[in-house]
C-alpha positions in Angstrom: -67.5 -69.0 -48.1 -68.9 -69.7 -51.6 -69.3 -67.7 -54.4 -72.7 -66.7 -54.6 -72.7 -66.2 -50.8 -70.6 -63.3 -51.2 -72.6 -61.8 -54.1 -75.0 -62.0 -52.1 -73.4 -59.6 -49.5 -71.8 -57.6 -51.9 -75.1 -56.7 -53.2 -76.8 -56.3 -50.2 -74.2 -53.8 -48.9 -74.9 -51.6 -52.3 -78.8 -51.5 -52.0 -78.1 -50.5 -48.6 -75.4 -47.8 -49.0 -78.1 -45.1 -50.0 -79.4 -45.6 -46.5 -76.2 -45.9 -44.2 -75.0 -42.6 -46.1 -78.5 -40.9 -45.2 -78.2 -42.1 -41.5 -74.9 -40.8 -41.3 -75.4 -37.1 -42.6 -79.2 -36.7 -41.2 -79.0 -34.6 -38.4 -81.1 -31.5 -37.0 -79.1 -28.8 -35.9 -82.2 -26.3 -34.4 -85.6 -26.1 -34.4 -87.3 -22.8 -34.1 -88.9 -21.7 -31.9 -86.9 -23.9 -29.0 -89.9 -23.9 -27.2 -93.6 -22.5 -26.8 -96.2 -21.9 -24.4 -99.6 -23.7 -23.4 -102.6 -21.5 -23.1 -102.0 -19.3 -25.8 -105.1 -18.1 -27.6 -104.0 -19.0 -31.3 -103.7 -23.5 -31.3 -101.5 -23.2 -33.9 -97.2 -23.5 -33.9 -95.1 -24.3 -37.1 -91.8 -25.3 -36.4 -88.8 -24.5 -38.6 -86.7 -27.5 -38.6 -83.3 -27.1 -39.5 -80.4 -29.7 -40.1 -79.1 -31.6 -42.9 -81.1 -33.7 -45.4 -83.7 -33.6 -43.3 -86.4 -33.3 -45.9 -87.8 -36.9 -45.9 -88.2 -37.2 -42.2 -91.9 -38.0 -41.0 -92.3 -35.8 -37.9 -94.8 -37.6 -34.8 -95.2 -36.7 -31.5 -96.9 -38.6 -28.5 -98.2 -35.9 -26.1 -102.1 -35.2 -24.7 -103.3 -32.5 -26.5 -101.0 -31.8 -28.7 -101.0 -33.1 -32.7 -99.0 -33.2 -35.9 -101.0 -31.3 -38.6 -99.1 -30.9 -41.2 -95.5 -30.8 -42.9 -94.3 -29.0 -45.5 -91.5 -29.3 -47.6 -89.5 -27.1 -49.4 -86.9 -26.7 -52.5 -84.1 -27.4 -49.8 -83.7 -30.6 -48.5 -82.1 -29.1 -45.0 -85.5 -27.9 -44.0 -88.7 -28.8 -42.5 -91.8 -26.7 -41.3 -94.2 -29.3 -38.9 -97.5 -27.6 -38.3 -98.7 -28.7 -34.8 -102.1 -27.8 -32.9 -101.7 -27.5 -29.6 -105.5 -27.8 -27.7 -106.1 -25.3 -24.8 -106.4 -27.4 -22.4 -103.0 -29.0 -22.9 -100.2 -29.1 -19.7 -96.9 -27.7 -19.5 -95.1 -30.4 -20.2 -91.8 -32.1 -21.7 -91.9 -34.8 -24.9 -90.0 -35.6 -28.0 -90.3 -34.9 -31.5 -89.9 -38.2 -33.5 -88.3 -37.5 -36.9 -87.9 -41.1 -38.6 -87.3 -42.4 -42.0 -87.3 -46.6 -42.5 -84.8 -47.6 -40.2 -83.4 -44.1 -39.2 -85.4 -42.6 -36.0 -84.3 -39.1 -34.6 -85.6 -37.6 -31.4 -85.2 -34.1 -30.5 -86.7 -32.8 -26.9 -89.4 -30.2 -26.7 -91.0 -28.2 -24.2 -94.3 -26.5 -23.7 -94.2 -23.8 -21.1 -96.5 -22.5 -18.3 -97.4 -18.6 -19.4 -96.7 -16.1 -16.7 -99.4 -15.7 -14.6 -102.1 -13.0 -16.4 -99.5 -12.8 -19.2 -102.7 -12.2 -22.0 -104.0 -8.7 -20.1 -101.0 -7.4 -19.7 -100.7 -3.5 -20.5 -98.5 -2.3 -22.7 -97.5 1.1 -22.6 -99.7 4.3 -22.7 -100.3 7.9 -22.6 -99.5 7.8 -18.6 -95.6 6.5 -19.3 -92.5 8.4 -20.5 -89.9 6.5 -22.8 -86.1 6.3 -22.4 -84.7 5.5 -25.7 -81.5 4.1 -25.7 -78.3 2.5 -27.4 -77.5 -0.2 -25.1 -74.1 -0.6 -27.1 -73.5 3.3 -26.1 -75.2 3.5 -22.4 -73.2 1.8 -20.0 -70.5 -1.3 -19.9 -71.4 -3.4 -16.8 -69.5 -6.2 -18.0 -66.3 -6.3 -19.5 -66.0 -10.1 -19.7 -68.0 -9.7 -22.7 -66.5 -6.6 -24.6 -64.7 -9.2 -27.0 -66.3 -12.8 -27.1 -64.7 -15.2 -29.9 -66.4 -15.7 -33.4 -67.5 -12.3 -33.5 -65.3 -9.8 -35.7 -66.8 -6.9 -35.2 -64.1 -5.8 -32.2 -64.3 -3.4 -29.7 -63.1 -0.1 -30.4 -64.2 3.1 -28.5 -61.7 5.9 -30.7 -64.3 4.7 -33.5 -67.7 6.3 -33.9 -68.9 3.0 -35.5 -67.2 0.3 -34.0 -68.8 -1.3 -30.5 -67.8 0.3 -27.6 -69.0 -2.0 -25.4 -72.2 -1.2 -23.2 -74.4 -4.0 -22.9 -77.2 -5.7 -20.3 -75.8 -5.8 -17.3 -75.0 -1.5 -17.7 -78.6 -1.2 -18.0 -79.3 -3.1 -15.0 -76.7 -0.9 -13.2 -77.9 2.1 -13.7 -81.9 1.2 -13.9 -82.5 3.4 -10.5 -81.3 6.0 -12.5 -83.7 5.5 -15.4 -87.0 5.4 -12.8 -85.3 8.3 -10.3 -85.5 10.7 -13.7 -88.9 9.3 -14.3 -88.8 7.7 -16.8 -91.4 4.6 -16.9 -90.9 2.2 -20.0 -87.5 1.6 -21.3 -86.3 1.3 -25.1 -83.2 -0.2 -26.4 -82.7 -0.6 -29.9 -82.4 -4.2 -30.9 -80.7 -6.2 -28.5 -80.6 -9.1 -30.7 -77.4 -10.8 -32.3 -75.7 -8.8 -35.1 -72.8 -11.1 -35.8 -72.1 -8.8 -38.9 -68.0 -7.9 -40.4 -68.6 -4.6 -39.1 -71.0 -1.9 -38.3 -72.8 -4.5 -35.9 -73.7 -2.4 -32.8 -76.9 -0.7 -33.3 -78.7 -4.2 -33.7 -81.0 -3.9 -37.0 -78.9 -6.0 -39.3 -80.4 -9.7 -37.0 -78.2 -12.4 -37.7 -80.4 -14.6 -35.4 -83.9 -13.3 -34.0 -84.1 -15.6 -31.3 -81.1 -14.6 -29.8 -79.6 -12.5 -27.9 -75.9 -10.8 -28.5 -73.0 -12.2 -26.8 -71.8 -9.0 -26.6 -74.7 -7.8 -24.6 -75.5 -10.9 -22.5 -77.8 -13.1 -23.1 -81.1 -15.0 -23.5 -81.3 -15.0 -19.7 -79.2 -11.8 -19.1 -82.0 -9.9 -20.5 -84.9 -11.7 -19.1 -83.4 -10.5 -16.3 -83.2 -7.2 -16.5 -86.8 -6.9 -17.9 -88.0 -8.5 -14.4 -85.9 -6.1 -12.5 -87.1 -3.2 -14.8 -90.8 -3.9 -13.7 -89.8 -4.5 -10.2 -88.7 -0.5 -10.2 -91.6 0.6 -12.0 -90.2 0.5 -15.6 -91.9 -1.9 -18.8 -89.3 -2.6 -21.8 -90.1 -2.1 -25.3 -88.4 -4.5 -27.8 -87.4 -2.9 -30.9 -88.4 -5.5 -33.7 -87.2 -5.1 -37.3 -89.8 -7.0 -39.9 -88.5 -5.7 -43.1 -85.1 -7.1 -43.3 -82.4 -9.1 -41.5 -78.3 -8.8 -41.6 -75.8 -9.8 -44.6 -74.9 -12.3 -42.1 -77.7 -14.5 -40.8 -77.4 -17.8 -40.8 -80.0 -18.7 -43.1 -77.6 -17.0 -45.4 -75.7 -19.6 -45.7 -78.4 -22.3 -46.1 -81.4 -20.4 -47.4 -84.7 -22.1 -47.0 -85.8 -21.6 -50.3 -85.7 -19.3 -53.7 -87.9 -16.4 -52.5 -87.4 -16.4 -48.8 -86.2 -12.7 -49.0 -87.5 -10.3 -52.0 -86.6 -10.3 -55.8 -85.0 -14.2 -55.2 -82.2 -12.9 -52.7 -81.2 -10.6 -55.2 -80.2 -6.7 -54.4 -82.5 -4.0 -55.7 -82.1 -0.9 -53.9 -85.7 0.4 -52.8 -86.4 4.2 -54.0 -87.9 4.8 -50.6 -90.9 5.6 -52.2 -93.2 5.1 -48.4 -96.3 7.0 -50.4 -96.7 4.5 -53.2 -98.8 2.5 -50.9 -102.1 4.6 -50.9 -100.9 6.6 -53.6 -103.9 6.4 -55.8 -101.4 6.8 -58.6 -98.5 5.4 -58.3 -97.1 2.3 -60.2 -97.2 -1.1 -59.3 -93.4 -1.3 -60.1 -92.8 1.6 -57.3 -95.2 -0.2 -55.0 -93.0 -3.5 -55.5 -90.4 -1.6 -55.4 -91.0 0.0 -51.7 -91.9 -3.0 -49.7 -89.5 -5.6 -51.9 -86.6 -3.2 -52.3 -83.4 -3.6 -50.4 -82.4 -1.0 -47.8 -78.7 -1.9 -48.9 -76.5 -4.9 -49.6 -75.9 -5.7 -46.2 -79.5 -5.6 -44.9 -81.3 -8.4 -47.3 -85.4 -7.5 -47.7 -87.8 -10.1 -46.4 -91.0 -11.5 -48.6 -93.2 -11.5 -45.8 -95.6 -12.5 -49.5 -94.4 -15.8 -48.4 -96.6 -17.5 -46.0 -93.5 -19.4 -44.3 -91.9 -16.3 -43.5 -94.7 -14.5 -42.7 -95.6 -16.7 -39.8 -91.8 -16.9 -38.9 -91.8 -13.4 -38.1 -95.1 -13.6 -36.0 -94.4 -16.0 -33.8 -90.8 -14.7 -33.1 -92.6 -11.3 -32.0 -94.8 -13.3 -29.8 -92.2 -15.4 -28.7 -89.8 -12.5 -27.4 -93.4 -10.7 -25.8 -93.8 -14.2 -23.8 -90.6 -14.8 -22.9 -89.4 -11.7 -21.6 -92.7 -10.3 -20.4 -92.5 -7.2 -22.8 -94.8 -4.2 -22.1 -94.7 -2.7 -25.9 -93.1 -3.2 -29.3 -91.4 -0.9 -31.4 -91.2 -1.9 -35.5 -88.7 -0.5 -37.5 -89.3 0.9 -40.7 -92.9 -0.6 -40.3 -94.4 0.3 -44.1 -91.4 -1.0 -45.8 -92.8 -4.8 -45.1 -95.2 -6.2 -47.1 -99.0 -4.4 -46.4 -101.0 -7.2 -46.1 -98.6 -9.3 -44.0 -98.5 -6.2 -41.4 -102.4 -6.8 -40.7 -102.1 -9.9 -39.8 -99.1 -9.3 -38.0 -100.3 -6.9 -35.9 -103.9 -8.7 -35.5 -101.9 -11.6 -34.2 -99.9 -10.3 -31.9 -102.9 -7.8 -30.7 -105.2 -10.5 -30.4 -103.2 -12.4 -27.9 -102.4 -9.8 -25.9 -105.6 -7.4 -26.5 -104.6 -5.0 -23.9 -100.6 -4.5 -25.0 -99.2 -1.6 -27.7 -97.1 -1.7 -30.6 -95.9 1.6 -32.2 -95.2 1.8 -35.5 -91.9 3.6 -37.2 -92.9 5.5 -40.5 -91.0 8.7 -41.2 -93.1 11.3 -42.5 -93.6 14.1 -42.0 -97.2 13.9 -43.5 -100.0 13.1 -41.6 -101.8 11.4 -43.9 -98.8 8.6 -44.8 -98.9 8.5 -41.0 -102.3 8.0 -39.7 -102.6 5.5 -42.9 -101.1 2.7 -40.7 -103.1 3.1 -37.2 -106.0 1.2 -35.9 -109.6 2.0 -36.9 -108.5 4.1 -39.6 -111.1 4.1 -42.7 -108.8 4.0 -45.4 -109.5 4.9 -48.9 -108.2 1.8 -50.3 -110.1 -0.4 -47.6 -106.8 -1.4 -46.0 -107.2 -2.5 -42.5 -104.6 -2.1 -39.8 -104.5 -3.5 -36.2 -101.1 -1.4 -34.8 -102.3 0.7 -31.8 -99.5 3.6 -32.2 -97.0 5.1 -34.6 -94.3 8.1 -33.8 -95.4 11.1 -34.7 -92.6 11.9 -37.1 -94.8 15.3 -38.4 -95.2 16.6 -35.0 -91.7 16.3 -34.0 -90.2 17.7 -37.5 -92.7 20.7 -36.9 -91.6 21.1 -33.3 -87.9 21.4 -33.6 -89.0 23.3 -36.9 -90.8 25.8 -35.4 -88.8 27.1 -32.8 -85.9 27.6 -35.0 -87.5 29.4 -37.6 -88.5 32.9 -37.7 -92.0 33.9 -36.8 -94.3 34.9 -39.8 -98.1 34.1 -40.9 -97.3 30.5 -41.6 -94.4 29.5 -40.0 -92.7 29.1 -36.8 -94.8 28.3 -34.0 -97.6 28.7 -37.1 -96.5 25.6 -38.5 -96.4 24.1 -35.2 -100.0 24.8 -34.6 -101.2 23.9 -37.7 -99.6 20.0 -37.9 -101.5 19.8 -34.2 -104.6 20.6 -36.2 -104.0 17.5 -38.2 -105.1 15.2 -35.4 -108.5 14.4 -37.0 -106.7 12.1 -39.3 -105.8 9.9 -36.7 -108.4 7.2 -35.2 -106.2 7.8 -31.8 -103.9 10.5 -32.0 -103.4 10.2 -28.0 -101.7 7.0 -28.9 -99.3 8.3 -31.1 -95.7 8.3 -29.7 -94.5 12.5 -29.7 -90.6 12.3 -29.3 -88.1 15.3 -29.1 -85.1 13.1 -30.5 -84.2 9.4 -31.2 -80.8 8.0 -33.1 -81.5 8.8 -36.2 -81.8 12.2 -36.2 -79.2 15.6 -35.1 -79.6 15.4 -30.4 -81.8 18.2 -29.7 -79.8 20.9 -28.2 -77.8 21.2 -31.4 -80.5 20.9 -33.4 -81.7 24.3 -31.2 -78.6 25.7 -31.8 -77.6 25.1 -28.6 -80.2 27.4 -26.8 -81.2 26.7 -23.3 -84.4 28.0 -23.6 -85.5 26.5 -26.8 -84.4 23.1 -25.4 -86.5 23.5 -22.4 -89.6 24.5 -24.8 -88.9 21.7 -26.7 -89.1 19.0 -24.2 -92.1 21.1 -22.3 -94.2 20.6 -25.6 -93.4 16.8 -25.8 -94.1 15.5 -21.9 -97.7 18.1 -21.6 -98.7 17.6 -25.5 -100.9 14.8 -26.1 -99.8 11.4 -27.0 -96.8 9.5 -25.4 -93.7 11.2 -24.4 -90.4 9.8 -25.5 -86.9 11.0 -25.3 -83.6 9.9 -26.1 -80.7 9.2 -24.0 -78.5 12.0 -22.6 -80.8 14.8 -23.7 -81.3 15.0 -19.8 -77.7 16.4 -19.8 -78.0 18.6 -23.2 -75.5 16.5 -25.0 -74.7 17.6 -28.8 -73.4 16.3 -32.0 -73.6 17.2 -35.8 -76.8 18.5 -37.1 -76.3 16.7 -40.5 -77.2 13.0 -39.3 -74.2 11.2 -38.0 -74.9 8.0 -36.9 -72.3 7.2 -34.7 -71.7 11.2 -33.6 -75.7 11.2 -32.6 -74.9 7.8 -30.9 -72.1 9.0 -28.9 -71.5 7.3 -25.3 -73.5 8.3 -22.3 -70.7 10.4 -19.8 -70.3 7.6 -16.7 -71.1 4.6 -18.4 -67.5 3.4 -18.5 -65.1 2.8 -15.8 -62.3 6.0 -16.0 -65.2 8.2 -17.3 -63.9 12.0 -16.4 -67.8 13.1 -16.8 -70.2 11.1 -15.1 -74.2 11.9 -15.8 -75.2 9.3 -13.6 -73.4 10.9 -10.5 -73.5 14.5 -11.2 -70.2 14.4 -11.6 -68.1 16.2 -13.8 -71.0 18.1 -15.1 -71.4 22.0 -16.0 -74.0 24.4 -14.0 -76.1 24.2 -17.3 -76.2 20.3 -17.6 -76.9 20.1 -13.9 -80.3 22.3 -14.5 -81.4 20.8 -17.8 -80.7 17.3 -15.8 -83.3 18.5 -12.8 -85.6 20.5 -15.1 -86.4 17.4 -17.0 -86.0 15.1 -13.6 -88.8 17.6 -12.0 -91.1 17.3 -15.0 -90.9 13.7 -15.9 -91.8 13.1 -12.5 -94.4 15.6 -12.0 -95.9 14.2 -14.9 -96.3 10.9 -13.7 -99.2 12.0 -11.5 -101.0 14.3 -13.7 -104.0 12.3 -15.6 -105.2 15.6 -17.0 -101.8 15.2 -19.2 -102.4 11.6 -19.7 -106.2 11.7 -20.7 -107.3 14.8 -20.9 -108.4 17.5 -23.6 -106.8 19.9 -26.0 -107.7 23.0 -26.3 -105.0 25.7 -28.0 -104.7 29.2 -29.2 -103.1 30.4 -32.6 -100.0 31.9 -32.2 -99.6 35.1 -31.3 -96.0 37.0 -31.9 -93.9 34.5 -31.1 -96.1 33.3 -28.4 -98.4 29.9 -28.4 -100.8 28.9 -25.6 -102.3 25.9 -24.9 -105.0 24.0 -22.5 -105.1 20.2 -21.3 -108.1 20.1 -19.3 -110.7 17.1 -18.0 -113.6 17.8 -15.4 -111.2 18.2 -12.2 -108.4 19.6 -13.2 -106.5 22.4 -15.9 -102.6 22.7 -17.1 -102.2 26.2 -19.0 -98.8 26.1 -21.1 -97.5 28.8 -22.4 -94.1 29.1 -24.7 -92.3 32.1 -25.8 -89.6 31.9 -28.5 -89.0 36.0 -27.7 -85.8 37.2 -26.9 -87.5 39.5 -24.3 -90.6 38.6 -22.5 -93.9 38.7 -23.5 -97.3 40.3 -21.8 -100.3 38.5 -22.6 -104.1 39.5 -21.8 -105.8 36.7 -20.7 -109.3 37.7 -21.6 -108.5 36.0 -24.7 -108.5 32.5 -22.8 -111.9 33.1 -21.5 -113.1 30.0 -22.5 -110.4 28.5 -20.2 -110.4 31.0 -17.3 -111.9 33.9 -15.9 -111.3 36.6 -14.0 -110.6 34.8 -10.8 -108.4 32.4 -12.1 -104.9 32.2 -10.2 -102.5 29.0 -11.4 -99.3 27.8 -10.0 -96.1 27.3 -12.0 -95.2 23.5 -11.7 -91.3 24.5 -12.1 -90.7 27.4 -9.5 -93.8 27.4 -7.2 -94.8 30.8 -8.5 -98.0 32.3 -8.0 -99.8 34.1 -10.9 -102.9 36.3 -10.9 -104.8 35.2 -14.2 -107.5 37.7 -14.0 -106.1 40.1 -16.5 -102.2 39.8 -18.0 -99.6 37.1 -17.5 -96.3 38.1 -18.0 -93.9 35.8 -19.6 -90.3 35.8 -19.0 -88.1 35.9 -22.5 -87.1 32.7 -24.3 -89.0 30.6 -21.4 -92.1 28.2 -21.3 -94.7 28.3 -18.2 -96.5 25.1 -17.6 -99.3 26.4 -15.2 -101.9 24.3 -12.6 -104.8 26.4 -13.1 -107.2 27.0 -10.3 
């Protein structure tokens, strides 16, 4: 071999060394999202194409009705966003991306799904359910192949209040006949998605990867499941979504996309909280910034939803998880801490494809007007625009549990109570709001009561025959307790029966006291009483200032009337009913949906001491 032969070679092999090298570290690792649907109402998908040195790759497909639009690169090379159209006509169907660079060709499968039959009217939750909030890590462990699962640290650990203790999917889907025997109607965990986090992982809001679900809880399929069996008993599921930020942990931690994919360049700045900077007609820009861009803490990095990448991330994983699962509602967490004008289009994307579905918003205040700021059809001072159907009605419940603690005066106690109600004009649909007695952030009910039966009963009276949507948390059925300073894992404690060796078990009875056995049926009896009542679902308000520690109200529609009445007195109250004339008259008798007891309305009801009456009116 001569001479210049070999040169030849040798320099051949050097021009072409770039290119072997690129071959041989190319690769894509995921693409999100794994899949998508045909018939959906928006023709757009972007892709997130993940892998390494990927970024010179020329994406193609060869599929009818479907088309590569665009690609868009970014500062790291391990990433790709492919725009496709998808036409609405297109089949369900199976093909292959084609990533290819000169000589270097990569395929990676793809799948276009068949939506569930009807899937864009389906109803989301209304005025007619009752929510079951719960902490699937703390309900009920069906499956204790997966109370430890490799690669995740976070260890099980039931002797500490914030270590995993090991409930999960398949506990729900035991005890689901449960759930609809109390009366319950839609059903929601907090996030169910993985949390693969040092510590502190199991109440799912630090994501690690939004399109999955814990091992620890199941999975992908696992909950799939139980949704389908939740809707076979009568029961939708809510997902609880969190927009604003994602875990310490997530893997794009490790390989971020680019510079400002999460606020202030991935750097941690605390946010001041300051939720009324964004209408505040005076407020800074720095405190506006510093509220939807601020940190909630080092382990929970903020998104920057400003970025149009991320943005659209975040809406199609929502509508991904709605399709997929076949979702009746979404919760958001911490709703006005993401960026204002990403949230309108959020919410008009997700509304817009399923125009007959809910979404309720989380924004604690206790002021109506931070509140009502966020709902649908609201004129706004500031000309923002929101699409969200529903928000929790954080002032009512402060004022509620509130109210029947304090002492009665000219403007407080049930006062106060009366009063917030009287703040409804705010609200474009305050029937949609979501009224809760409790969730897990906050002191469990009966403590917060101080432990008083009566109160309790009150309590939960008000939220399932108020307007609006009823929710309540898990194991305020059986009047469990905890701190009233906020606790997170004390508030979160484990539901009695959930664990194999349980000495207490709610689910059976067992185990329980004469008073847990009676706040257990009182709220079984109403929940389900409720159920049938449209005059609770839809109808009219009509209530009475409070009269010595006494409060009366009306719901009423053209057939039918519901006369509640609560007393906070430690001895029982006379009232004259001429004063209700507007709602009965002289001849007016009513039935009292808990005991069956007749009353003469024509003159006086008597009310019996620390006690509420919810009365069918005839």
């Amino acid at each position: 071999m001569n001479k210049r032969f070999m040169a030849s070679v040798c320099l051949l092999s050097i021009l072409l060394l770039p290119a072997l090298a690129f071959a041989a570290d190319t690769k894509i690792e995921r693409i999100e999202p794994a899949f998508w649907w045909v018939g959906m109402k928006s023709e757009k998908l972007q892709l997130m194409v993940h892998g390494s040195d990927i970024a010179e790759l020329s994406p193609q497909l060869s599929y009818p009705g479907v088309s590569v639009e665009s690609v868009t690169r970014v500062a790291n090379k391990n990433y790709l966003f492919v725009d496709l159209r998808i036409k609405p006509d297109t089949a369900a169907g199976k093909f292959e991306l084609v990533f290819t660079r000169g000589a270097l060709t990569i395929r990676y499968p793809y799948e276009l799904l068949a939506r569930e039959k009807n899937s864009v009217n389906r109803v989301g939750f209304n005025s007619s359910d009752a929510i079951l909030l719960i902490v699937p890590d703390r309900f009920a462990n069906g499956d204790a192949a997966n109370d430890r699962v490799a690669g995740f640290p976070d260890k099980l650990d039931r002797c500490n209040p914030s270590a995993r203790h090991g409930g999960d999917i398949q506990g729900i889907i035991d005890h689901l006949d449960y759930i609809a025997a109390m009366g319950y109607t839609e059903l929601w965990p907090t996030p169910l998605v993985e949390n693969n986090q040092p510590d502190y992982s199991y109440h799912g809001y630090a994501a690690t990867d939004t399109y999955k679900i814990d091992a620890r809880f199941g999975s992908n399929a696992d909950y799939k499941r139980m949704v389908a069996i939740a809707r076979q008993k009568g029961i939708g599921v809510i997902q609880d979504i969190v927009l604003n930020h994602i875990g310490s942990s997530h893997w794009w931690m490790k390989d971020m996309p680019m510079k400002d994919w999460l606020s202030y360049d991935g750097k941690y700045v605390p946010t001041y909280h300051a939720r009324t900077a964004v209408n505040d007609p005076y407020a800074s820009k720095e405190d506006k910034k510093n509220f939807v861009a601020g940190w909630f803490s080092k382990n929970m990095p903020d998104m920057n939803q400003k970025n149009a990448l991320v943005a659209t991330y975040q809406i199609q994983n929502t509508i991904w998880w709605i399709e997929y699962a076949g979702l009746s509602g979404i919760r958001a967490d911490t709703y006005g801490y993401s960026d204002s004008a990403f949230l309108t289009e959020w919410s008009r994307r997700v509304m817009d494809e399923y125009p007959h579905f809910n979404i309720v918003g989380e924004e604690w205040s206790a002021n109506p007007v931070v509140v009502s700021y966020w709902q649908r059809g609201k004129k706004n001072h500031d000309g923002y625009v929101s699409y969200l159907p529903s928000l929790m009605d954080f002032p009512l419940n402060e004022s509620l549990r509130n109210a029947l603690v304090a002492d009665e005066d000219w403007n407080g106690g049930l006062k106060a109570l009366y009063e917030k109600l009287a703040n409804d004009y705010l609200y474009p649909d305050p029937s949609n709001l979501v009224l809760f007695e409790g969730n897990h952030d906050m002191s469990r009910l009966f403590s917060a009561l101080n432990e008083d039966i009566g109160l309790d009963k009150m309590a939960l009276a008000y939220v399932l025959t108020m307007r609006g949507i009823p929710q309540l948390y898990y194991g305020t059925e059986i009047l469990m307790t905890g701190p009233k300073v906020r606790d997170d894992g004390a508030i979160r404690n484990d539901f009695p029966g959930g664990w194999a060796g349980d000495k207490v078990n709610a689910f059976t009875g067992a185990g329980l006291t004469a008073q847990q056995k009676d706040a257990q049926a009182f709220l079984k009896k109403l929940l389900n009483w409720r159920k049938s009542q449209p005059v609770i679902h839809s109808g009219k308000v009509m209530h009475y200032a409070p009269d010595h520690g006494t409060y009366v109200y009306f719901r009423y529609d053209g057939t039918s009337k519901v006369m509640v009445v609560l007393n906070k007195n430690k001895s029982a109250a006379v009232l004259a009913t001429d004063r209700f004339h507007e709602m009965l008259t002289k001849s007016s008798s009513a039935t009292d949906v808990m005991t069956g007891r007749r009353f003469d309305l024509g003159s006086t009801l008597s009310v019996p001491a620390r006690s509420v009456l919810i009365l069918e009116v005839k």
